[in-house]
N, C-alpha and C positions, 0 to 999 in steps of 0.2 A: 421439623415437619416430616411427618413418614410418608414413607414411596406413593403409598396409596394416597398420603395427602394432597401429594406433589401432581400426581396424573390428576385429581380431581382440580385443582385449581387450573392448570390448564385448559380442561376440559370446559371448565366452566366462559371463559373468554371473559368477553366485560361483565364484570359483575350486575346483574340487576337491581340492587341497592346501591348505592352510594357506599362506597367504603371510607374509614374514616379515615381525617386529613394527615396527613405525613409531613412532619416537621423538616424545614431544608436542614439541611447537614454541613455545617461547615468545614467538617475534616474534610470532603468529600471535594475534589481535582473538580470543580464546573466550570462549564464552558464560561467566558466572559461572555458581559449583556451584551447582546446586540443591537443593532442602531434603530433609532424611533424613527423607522421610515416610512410609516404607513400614514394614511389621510384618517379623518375620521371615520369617513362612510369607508374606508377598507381594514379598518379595527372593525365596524361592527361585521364586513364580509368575514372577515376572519372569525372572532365569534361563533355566527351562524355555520362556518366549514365546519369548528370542535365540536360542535352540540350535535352535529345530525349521527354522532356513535351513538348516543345516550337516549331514552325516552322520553318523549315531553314534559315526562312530571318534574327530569331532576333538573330542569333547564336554568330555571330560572336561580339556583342553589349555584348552580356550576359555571354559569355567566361569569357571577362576579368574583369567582377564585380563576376562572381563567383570565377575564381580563386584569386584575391582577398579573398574573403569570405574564402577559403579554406587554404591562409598561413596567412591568418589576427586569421581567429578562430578556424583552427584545421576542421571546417565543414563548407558542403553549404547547408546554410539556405535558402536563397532566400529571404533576407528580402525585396527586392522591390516587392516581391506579398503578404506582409502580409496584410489582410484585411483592409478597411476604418471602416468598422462599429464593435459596442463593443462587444465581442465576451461572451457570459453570458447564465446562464440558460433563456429560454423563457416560454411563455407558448406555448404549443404542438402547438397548431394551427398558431401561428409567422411562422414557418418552412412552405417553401412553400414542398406541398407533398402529393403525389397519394397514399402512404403507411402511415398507422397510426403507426405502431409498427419503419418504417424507420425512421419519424420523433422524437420517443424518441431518437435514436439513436444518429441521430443530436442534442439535447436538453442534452446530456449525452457528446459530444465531444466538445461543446461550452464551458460547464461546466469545462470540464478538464481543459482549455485554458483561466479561467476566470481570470483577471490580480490577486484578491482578493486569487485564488485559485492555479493556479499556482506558481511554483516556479522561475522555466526561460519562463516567458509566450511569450518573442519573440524567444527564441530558440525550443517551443513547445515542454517543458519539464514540470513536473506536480508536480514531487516531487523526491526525491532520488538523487540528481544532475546527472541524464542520464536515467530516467524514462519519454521517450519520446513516445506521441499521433502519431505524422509521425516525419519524417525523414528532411521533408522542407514543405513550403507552399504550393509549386506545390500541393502536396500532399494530403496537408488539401482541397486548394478548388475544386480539383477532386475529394473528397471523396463525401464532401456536393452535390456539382451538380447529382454523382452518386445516393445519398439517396436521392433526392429530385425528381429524375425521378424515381424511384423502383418502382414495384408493389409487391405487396402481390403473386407472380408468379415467383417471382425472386430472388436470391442469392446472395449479394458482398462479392468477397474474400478479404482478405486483407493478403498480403504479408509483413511481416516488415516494413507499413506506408506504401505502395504502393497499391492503387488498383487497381487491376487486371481487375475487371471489374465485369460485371451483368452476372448470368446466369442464363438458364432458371431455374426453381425448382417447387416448391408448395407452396401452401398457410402454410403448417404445418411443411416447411422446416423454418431454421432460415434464416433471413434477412442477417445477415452478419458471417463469420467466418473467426477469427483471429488469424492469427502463427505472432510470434513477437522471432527472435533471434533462430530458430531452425535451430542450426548448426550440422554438422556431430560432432559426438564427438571428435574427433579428433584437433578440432577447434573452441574450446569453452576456451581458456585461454583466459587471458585480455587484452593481445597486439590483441587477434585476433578481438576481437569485437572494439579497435580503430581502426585496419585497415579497418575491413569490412563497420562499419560503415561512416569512412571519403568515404569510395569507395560508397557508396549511396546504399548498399545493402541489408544491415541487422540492424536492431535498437534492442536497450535494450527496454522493456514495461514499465519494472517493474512488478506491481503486478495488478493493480487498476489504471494503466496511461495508456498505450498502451491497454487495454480492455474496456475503456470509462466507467469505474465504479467510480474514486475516487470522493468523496464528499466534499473536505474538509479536515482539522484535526480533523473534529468532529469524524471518523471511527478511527482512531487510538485513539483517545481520550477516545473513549469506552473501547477500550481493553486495554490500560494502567489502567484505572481507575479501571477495574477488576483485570488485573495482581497487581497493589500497594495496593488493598484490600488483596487480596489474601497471597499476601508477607507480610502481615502486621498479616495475620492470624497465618503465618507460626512460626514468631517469637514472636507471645503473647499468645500463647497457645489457638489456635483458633478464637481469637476475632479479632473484623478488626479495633480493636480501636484504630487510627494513632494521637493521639494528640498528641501534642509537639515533636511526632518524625519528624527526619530527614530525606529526600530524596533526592540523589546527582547522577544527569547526565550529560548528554553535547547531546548536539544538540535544536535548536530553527525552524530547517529553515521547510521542508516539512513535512513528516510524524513528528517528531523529536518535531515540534512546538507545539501538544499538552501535553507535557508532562505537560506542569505548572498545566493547566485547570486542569489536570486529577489528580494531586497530592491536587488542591484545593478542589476540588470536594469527593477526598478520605480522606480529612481531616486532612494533615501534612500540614510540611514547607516542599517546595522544593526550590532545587537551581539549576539552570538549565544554562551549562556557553555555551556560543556561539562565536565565533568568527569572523562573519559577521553583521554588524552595521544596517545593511539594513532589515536581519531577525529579528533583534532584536526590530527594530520599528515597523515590520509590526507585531508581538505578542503582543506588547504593544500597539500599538493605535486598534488592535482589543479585547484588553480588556482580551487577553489570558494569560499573564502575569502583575504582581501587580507592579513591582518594579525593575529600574535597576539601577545597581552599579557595579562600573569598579576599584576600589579599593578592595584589597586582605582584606584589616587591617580593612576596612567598614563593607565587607564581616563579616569576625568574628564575631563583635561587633552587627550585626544586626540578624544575625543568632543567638547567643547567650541571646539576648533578646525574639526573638520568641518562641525558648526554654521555659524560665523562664514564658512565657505569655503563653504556650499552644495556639498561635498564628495560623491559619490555612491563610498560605502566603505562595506566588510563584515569588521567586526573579532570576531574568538572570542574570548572569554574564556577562560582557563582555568583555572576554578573553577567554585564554585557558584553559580547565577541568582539564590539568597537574597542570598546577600552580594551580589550588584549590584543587586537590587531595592532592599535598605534604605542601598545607598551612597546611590546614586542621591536615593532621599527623603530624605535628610539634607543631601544636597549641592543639594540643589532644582536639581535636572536637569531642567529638562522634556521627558516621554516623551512624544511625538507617541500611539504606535501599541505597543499590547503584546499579546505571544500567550504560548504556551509551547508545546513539542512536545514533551517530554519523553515516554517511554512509560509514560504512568500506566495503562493495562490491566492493565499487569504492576507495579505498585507494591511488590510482594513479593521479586521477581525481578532486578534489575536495572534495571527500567525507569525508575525514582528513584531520585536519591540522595543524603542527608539533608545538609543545614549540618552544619558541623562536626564532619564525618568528614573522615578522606581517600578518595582512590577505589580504595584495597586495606583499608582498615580496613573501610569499609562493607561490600565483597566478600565478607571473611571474617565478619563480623557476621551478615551475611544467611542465610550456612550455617550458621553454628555458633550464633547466638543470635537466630535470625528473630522471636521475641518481640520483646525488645528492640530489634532491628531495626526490626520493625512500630511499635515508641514512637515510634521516630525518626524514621521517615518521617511521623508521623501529625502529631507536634512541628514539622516543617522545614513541612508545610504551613501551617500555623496562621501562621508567620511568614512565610511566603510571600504569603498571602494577605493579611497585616496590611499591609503595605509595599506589595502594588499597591491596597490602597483608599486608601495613603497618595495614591498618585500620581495612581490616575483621580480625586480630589477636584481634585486638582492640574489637570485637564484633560485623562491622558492616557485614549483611546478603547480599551478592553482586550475582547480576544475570546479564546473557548474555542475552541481548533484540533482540538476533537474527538477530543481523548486523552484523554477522563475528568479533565481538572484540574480541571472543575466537581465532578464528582460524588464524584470522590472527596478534595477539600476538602473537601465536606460532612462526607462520613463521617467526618472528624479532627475535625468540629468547628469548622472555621475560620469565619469572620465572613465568608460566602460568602451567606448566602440575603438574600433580602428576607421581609418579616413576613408576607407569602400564600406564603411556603412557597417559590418561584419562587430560582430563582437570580440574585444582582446582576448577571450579565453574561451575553452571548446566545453561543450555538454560532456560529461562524463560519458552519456552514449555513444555520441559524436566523435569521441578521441578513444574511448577504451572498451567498451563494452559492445557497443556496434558492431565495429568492423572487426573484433575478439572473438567475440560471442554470439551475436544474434545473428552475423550474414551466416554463421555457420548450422544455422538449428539450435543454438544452446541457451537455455532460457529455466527460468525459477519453476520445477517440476514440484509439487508438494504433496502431502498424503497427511492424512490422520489416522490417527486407531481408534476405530469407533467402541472399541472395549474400554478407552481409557486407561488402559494397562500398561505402564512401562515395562513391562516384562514384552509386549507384542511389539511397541516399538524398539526395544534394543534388537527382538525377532527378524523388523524391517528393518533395519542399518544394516545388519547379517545379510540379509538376504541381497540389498541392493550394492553393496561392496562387492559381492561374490558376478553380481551382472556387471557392473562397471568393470572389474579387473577382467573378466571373461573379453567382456568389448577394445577395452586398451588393445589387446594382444592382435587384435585385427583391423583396430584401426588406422587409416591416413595420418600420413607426419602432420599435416593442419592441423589437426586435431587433438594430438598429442598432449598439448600444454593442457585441456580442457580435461581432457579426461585426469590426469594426474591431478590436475588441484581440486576434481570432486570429489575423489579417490579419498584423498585426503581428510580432507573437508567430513565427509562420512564417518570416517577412521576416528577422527575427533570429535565429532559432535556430541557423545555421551559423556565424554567427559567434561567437556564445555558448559557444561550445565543450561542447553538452549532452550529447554521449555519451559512456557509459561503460559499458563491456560492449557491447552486439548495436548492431547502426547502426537505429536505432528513432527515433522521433518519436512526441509526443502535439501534439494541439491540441483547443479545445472545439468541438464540432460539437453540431449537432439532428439528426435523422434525416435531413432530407433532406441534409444536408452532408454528414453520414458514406457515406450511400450513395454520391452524385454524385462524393465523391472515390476511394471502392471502386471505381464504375466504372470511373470512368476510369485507376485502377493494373492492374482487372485486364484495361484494353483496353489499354493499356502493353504487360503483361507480353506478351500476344498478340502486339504486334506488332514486339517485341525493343526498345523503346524501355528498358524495363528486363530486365537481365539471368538473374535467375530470379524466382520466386514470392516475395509478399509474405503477413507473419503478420499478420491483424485482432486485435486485443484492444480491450481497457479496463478500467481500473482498474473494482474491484467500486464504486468510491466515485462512483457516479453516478447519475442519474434515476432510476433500475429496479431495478436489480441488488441493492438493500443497505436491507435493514430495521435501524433503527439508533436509536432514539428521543431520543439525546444528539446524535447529528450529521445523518448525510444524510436522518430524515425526521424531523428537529427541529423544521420547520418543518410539521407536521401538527398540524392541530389539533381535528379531529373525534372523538379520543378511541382512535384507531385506530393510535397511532405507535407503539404495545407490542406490535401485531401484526406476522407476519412471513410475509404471505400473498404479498406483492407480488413477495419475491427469490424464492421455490419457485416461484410461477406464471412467474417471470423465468428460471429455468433449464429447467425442462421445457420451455416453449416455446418457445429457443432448441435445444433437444437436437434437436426435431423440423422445425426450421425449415432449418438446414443447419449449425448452428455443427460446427469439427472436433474441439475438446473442451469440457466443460462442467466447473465445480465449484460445490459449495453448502462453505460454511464457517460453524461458528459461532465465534461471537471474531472479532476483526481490528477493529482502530485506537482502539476501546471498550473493549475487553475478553472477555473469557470468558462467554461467556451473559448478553450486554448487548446483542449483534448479531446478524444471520444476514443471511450474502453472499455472495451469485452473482455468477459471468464465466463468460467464454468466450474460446476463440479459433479463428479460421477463416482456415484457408490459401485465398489467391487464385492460380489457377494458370493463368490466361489463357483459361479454357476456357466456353462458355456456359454451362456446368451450374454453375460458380463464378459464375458472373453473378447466375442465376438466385437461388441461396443466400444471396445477400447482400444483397439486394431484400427479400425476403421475413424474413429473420432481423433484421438490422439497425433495418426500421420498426416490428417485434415489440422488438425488445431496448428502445427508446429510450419508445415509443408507449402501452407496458404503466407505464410510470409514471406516464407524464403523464396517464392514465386517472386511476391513485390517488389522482394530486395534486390532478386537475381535481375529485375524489367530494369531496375532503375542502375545497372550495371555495374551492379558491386560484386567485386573479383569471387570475394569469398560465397557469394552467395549465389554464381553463376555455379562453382565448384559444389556445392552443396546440392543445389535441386537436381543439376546433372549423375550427382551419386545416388538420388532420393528416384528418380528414372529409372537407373540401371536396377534398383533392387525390388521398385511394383511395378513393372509393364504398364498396368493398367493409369499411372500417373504421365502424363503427355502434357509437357506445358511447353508455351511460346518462349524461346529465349534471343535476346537482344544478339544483333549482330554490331558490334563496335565501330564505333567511325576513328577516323584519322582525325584526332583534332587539330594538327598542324593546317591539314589541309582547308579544315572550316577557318580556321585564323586569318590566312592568306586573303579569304575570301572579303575580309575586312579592313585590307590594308590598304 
C-alpha cells in the first residue's frame, strides 16, 4: 500500500460498501471466547448497538455475521472492517492531518495495535487479556477519520472505544478525552463488565491500552527491573547484588512478558512458566527470553547448575507455575525471590489458568462451563498458595506484583491471610516501590519519537543521561539510590534491545527530572538536534495518576486508599494544564471496580508554548500525589512536597502534623 494509499483509507472511516469478509486467522494470539452471558432480548440490544455505524441497507447482511461473532466469541468485533494496511508506529507525518498533536495520537493507537505489540491484535486488545483500544473496528476507523479531520480548535471525546465526536474547544484544550469502563458503582463487578461489554457499551482500558500510551514490554520491563533490584536489596542487606539468585513467576504473555528481560538485566536466574505456546515464542524469538524447557525434572537440573554457575539466565517454562511451585518444594530448591503476573483481574476470563488443564481444555471450559471453570481456578489457587508458603518458610522473599493474586487467593480460600485479617505477603507497592519510589516523586516518565527514528531515540538516551547525571550531583542523599539506578538503566537500555513497536523509552523520574528532561528534548527538537516532535506519557501506574488500594496506593494508610479523589483531581488538572490528551479508566492491572486510573499524553513540538505546558503540567501531574502521600503521613513524602515548596513559591499545600501514637494507645487501655 503506498503512503497516499494509506492516508486515503483512513480518510475514508467506515467504508460505505460492505467490504469483503476476512477469514479468522488462526496463527493469530485471540483473545479466548467469552461467556454467553447475555439474555435474548439483550443479544438483539446488542445487535441493534453494532448496526447503528453502518447504513440501513447493509443491516440485514451484517446481523447475521455479527451475531455470529457474538455466540461464536462472546463479542462483536467486526472483523470484516479490520484494516488492509499494517497497522504500526509511523512517522508523524505518514498520518494524514490538519492537527500535529492529533496525529501523535494516531501514531500512539497504531502502536497499541501493532501485531509485535499487541496481545489480541485482531480483537483490539493490548495487553492484560481485556485491555482493549475500542470495543470493534467500526470504532477504530471512526476514530482515525475523526483525528485525521481535527483541528487544533477541536476536542474528540471518547466514550468506552466509542467516539463521540469533535467539539468545538481551543487550541490549549486537549485534543482528545478518554473515560473507559466508568460505571455507577453499583455496577462495577465482573459479570457486569461481561454483560456490558458484549452489549457494545462499556470496555475494560486497562492502564496504558485504552489511553493509547503502552509501548511495549519495555515499560513494565523498567519497573520490574527496579522492583527485583529493589527485592534483591531488601534481602542482602541493601545491596542489589542478584547473582546466582533465584527469581520464580508465571506469566510470558503482555505486560507479564517482560519479566525474563528484567530479571536478566538485574542480574539473576529467572524462571518464568506460561501456559500459552504462542506467548512463549513470541518472548523467545524477540530475544526476551533465553531458554525454554517443558520438562519439570530439566527444569531442576538446569536451574541447579545456573545456581552453581552464578549464571545470569531467563528460562520459560512451559506449563503451569503450580506444577513448578510444588516441584520446586519437594525438590527443596531454594527460591531467592517469588512474584507472579499472571492476570488475575481477569481470573474468569483468561487471565488464569488452572493445574491440570491443558491451555485449550481450560479455553473451552471457561466458555462452556465457567462454573466449573470458576471451581478450578479457585481449586489451582488454594495449591498455589500451599507451595509458596512451603517455600517462603523455606526463605524465599515472595511479593504480590499487583494482579490481585493476593486478593483474589483470598476469595478461593487459600492459606493467604494472617489472623488480623491482613494478608501474609505485602504488594510490591506496599513493601518496595511505595515507600522507594513513589512517596519520593519517582515514577514511569515515557516519550516516543514521533520520527520513528532510532537514531533520534539514541539522540534521547543522550540527552536524558546528560539531565539525570547533571541532577545526581545536587541531589538529597534520599534520593540518591533512584537517581543512580536510572542512570543506569538509561546507559543500558540501547543495548538491551527494549524496543518493540514505536522507538519509546521509559525511565523513573520526580518532577523535576521529568521536566529538565522535557526541556531539554523540546529545546532539542527546536534546534533540529532531533528530527521531529516527541510524545510525553506515563504509565497510569505512578504517584498520581492511579487510585488502587491493593497496589499503587497500598502503601496508604490513613484509611483513605478506598478513595479515588487523587486520579479525578489527577486528570482534570492535567486536561487544564496543557496535556494533548487525557483518560480516566476504571479497572486496569486490579481488576474491574478494584481501581480508578488517569494518564496523559503531551506532544513537544519545539515551540515556547510546548515549553510552557510542560512546566506547569508535569509538577501538577507528579506533585498532586506526593500531596496525598505526604496527608496520609508518609515520611518520604512529607520530605518530597516540602522540597517541591521550597523550589515553586507558588505551590502551598496543607501538611500533617503527627500525633503521638503511644499516647492515642493509652487512650484504649
Amino acid at each position: 500500500m503506498t503512503p497516499e494509499q494509506f492516508k486515503a483509507a483512513i480518510l475514508e472511516g467506515i467504508p460505505s460498501s460492505v467490504p469483503p469478509k476476512k477469514e479468522y486467522d488462526p496463527n493469530i494470539n485471540h483473545a479466548p471466547k467469552r461467556k454467553d452471558i447475555l439474555t435474548q432480548e439483550e443479544k438483539k440490544l446488542a445487535l441493534q448497538n453494532a448496526l447503528r455505524y453502518f447504513p440501513t441497507e447493509h443491516h440485514a447482511e451484517l446481523a447475521i455475521e455479527f451475531l455470529y461473532e457474538l455466540n461464536t466469541f462472546g463479542r462483536i468485533y467486526m472483523y470484516r472492517y479490520r484494516p488492509d494496511y499494517e497497522l504500526k508506529a509511523r512517522h508523524i507525518d505518514e498520518f494524514p492531518h490538519k492537527s500535529k498533536q492529533a496525529a501523535a495520537i494516531m501514531l500512539m493507537i497504531q502502536n497499541n495495535l501493532d501485531y509485535a505489540v499487541a496481545q489480541h491484535p485482531h480483537e483490539l486488545i493490548t495487553y492484560g487479556g481485556n485491555g482493549a483500544v475500542f470495543q470493534n473496528w467500526a470504532q477504530y476507523r471512526l476514530t482515525m477519520k475523526y483525528l485525521a479531520e481535527m483541528t487544533d480548535e477541536q476536542t474528540l471525546t471518547m466514550y468506552s472505544g466509542h467516539p463521540m465526536g469533535l467539539y468545538p474547544s481551543h487550541k490549549d484544550a486537549p485534543r482528545v478525552v478518554v473515560t473507559n469502563g466508568m460505571m455507577i458503582p453499583n455496577y462495577s463487578k465482573p459479570d457486569d463488565w461481561e454483560r456490558f461489554n458484549a452489549l457494545g457499551v462499556t470496555q475494560y482500558g486497562q492502564m496504558t491500552a485504552g489511553s493509547y500510551m503502552y509501548i511495549g514490554p519495555q515499560g513494565i520491563v523498567h519497573g520490574t527491573t527496579i522492583t527485583i533490584m529493589n527485592a534483591g536489596r531488601k534481602i542482602s542487606n541493601g545491596k542489589a547484588d542478584l547473582a546466582g539468585k533465584l527469581f520464580v513467576s508465571a506469566g510470558l504473555g503482555g505486560m507479564s512478558g517482560a519479566q525474563p528481560k528484567a530479571g536478566n538485566i538485574a542480574g539473576c536466574i529467572s524462571v518464568i512458566a506460561e501456559v500459552n505456546g504462542k506467548a512463549i515464542h513470541t518472548r523467545y524469538t524477540q530475544g526476551w527470553v533465553d531458554e525454554v524447557i517443558e520438562d519439570l525434572d530439566e527444569l531442576c537440573e538446569r536451574v541447579m547448575i545456573a545456581k552453581v554457575n552464578h549464571e545470569v539466565i531467563s528460562i520459560a517454562y512451559h506449563g503451569n507455575i503450580v506444577d513448578v511451585w510444588e516441584k520446586f518444594a519437594r525438590e527443596n530448591i531454594h527460591v531467592d525471590l517469588g512474584s507472579d503476573q499472571t492476570s488475575l483481574h481477569n481470573p474468569w476470563a483468561g487471565g488464569y489458568y488452572p493445574v491440570g488443564l491443558s491451555f485449550d481444555e481450560a479455553n473451552d471450559m471457561m466458555a462452556t462451563q465457567p462454573e466449573l471453570f470458576k471451581e478450578k481456578v479457585r481449586e489451582s489457587l488454594c495449591r498455589h498458595v500451599a507451595a509458596i508458603n512451603k517455600l517462603t518458610a523455606q526463605g524465599m522473599y515472595f511479593f504480590d506484583y499487583g494482579n490481585a493474586f493476593l486478593l483474589e487467593s483470598s476469595r478461593a480460600g487459600a492459606d493467604i491471610l494472617k489472623e488480623n485479617g491482613d494478608f501474609k505477603y505485602p504488594s510490591y507497592v506496599q513493601d518496595i516501590m511505595g515507600p522507594m519510589c513513589f512517596d519520593y516523586g519517582f515514577g514511569p516518565f515515557r516519550w516516543v519519537c514521533s520520527s520513528n527514528d532510532p537514531n533520534d531515540l539514541a539522540e534521547t538516551d543522550r540527552i536524558a543521561t546528560e539531565v539525570l547525571e547533571e541532577l545526581r550531583q545536587e541531589s538529597p542523599v534520599e534520593i540518591q539510590q533512584q537517581m543512580a539506578d536510572n542512570i543506569h538503566w538509561i546507559k543500558e537500555a540501547g543495548r538491551n534491545k527494549l524496543v518493540v513497536g514505536s522507538q519509546a523509552r521509559i525511565l523513573y523520574a520526580d518532577a523535576e527530572g521529568r521536566i529538565r528532561i522535557a526541556e531539554a528534548f523540546n529545546k532539542a527538537i527546536a534546534n533540529g538536534t532531533l528530527s521531529a516532535p516527541v510524545i510525553l506519557g506515563r504509565d497510569h501506574h505512578d504517584v498520581s495518576g492511579t487510585d488502587s488500594p491493593y497496589r499503587e496506593t497500598s502503601n496508604i494508610y490513613d484509611g483513605s486508599r478506598y478513595t479515588a479523589d487523587m486520579a479525578i483531581q489527577n486528570v482534570i488538572g492535567d486536561s487544564f494544564r496543557g496535556a494533548t490528551w487525557v483518560s480516566i479508566h476504571n479497572g486496569g492491572g486490579v481488576g474491574w471496580g478494584e481501581v480508578i486510573n488517569g494518564g496523559f499524553g503531551m506532544l513537544l513540538d519545539g515551540t515556547e508554548e510546548a515549553n510552557k505546558r510542560l512546566q506547569n503540567m508535569l509538577f501538577w501531574d507528579v506533585n498532586n500525589g506526593i500531596t496525598r502521600r505526604s496527608w496520609a503521613r508518609n515520611e518520604g513524602a512529607v520530605f518530597a512536597i516540602k522540597r517541591a515548596m521550597k523550589a515553586n513559591p507558588n505551590l502551598k499545600v496543607t501538611i500533617p502534623n503527627m500525633t503521638n501514637t503511644d499516647m492515642i494507645d493509652k487512650l484504649f487501655r
